[in-house]
C-alpha positions in Angstrom: 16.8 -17.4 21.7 15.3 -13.5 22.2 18.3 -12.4 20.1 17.6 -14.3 17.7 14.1 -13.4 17.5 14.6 -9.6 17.9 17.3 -10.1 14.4 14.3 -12.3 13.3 11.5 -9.6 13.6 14.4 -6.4 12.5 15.1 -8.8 8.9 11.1 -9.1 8.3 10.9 -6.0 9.1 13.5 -4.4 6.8 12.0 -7.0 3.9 8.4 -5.7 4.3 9.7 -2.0 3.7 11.1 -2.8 0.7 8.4 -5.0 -0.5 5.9 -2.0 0.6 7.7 0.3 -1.2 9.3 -1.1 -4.2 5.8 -1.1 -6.0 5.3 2.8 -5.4 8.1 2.9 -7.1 6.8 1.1 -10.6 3.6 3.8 -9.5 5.6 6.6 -10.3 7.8 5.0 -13.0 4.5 3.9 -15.0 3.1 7.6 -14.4 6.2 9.7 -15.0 6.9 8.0 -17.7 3.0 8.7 -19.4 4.0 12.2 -18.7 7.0 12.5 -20.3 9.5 12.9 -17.6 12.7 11.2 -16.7 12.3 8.2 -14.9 15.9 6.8 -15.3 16.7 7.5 -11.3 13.8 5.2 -10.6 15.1 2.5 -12.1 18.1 2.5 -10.6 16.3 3.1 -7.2 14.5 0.3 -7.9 17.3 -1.9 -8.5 19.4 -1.1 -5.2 15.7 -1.8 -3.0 15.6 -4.4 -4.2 19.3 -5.5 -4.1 18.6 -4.5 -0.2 14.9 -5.9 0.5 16.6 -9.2 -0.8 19.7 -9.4 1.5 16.8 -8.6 4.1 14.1 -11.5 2.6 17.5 -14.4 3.0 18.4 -13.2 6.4 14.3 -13.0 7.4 14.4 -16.6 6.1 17.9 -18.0 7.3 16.8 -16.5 11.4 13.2 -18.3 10.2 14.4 -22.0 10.2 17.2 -21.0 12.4 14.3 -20.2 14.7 11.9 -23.2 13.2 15.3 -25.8 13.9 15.4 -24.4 17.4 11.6 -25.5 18.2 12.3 -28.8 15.9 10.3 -31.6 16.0 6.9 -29.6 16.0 4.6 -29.9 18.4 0.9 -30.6 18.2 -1.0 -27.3 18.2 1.6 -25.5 16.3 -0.6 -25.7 12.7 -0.8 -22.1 12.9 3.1 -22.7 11.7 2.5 -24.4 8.7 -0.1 -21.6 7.6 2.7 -19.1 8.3 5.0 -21.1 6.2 2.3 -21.3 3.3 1.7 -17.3 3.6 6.0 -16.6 3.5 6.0 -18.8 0.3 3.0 -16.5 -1.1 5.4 -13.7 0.1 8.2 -15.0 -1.9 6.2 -15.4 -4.9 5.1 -11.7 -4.5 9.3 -11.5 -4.1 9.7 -12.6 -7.5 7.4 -11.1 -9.1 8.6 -7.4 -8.0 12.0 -8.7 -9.4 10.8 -9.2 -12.5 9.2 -5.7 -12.5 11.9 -4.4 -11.4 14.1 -5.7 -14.2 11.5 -4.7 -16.9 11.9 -1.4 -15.0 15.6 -1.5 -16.0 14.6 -2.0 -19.8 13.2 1.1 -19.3 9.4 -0.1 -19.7 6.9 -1.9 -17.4 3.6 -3.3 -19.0 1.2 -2.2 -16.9 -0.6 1.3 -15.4 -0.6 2.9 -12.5 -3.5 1.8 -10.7 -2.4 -1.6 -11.5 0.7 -1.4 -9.3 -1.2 0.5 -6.4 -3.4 -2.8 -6.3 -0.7 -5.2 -6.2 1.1 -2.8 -3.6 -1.9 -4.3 -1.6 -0.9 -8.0 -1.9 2.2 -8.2 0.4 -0.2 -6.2 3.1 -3.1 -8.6 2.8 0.4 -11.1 3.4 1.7 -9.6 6.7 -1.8 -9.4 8.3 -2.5 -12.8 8.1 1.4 -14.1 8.8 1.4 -11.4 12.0 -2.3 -12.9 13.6 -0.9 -16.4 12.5 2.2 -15.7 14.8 0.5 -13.8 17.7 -3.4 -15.3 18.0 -2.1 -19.0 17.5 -5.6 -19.7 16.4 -4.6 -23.1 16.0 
């Protein structure tokens, strides 16, 4: 069961980097773009992240209920679980929406600024804080 969970942690892990950096990425698309320079290498950095942070995000989720099986049926005191199922979904969501950035990205526009995308890089952070003292405090 610790292998599992060290694969577990290395998948969520390799998702979050993506999903941390993917939106630095619409930054400087957004910005390069209002200053005239060529942003066509962003796009297509943007596309193989998040080809990546998505192989990362099902194998996250496949050890996740691999894991959540394992422990199957839940025990009392384990609510703490169901909030960190609630915040993954959230996560997903957030997921999703970077896709569809990312494929507005490949149209070669994206309709928002710059400071816009540094305030959504915030969300998936805001996401992992709670999920991580959800999984360590327990605090019910």
């Amino acid at each position: 069961m610790l292998w599992l969970k060290t694969f577990h942690i290395l998948f969520v892990m390799s998702w979050m980097a993506g999903i941390f950096y993917l939106p630095r990425i619409f930054v400087h698309f957004v910005e390069g773009k209002e200053a005239g320079q060529d942003v066509d290498r962003l796009a297509i950095m943007a596309k193989k992240l998040y080809g990546f942070m998505t192989i990362m995000m099902m194998l996250a989720i496949g050890t996740g209920v691999w894991l959540w099986l394992a422990y199957f049926p839940i025990a009392e005191g384990m609510g703490w679980l169901h909030a960190k199922i609630v915040f993954v979904l959230l996560m997903l969501a957030y997921h999703l929406w970077a896709k569809k950035r990312m494929k507005e990205m490949q149209e070669g526009h994206l309709d928002h600024g710059g400071i816009y995308y540094r305030w959504a890089n915030e969300i998936p952070l805001l996401l992992v804080t709670i999920i991580l003292i959800l999984v360590v405090v327990k605090p019910f």
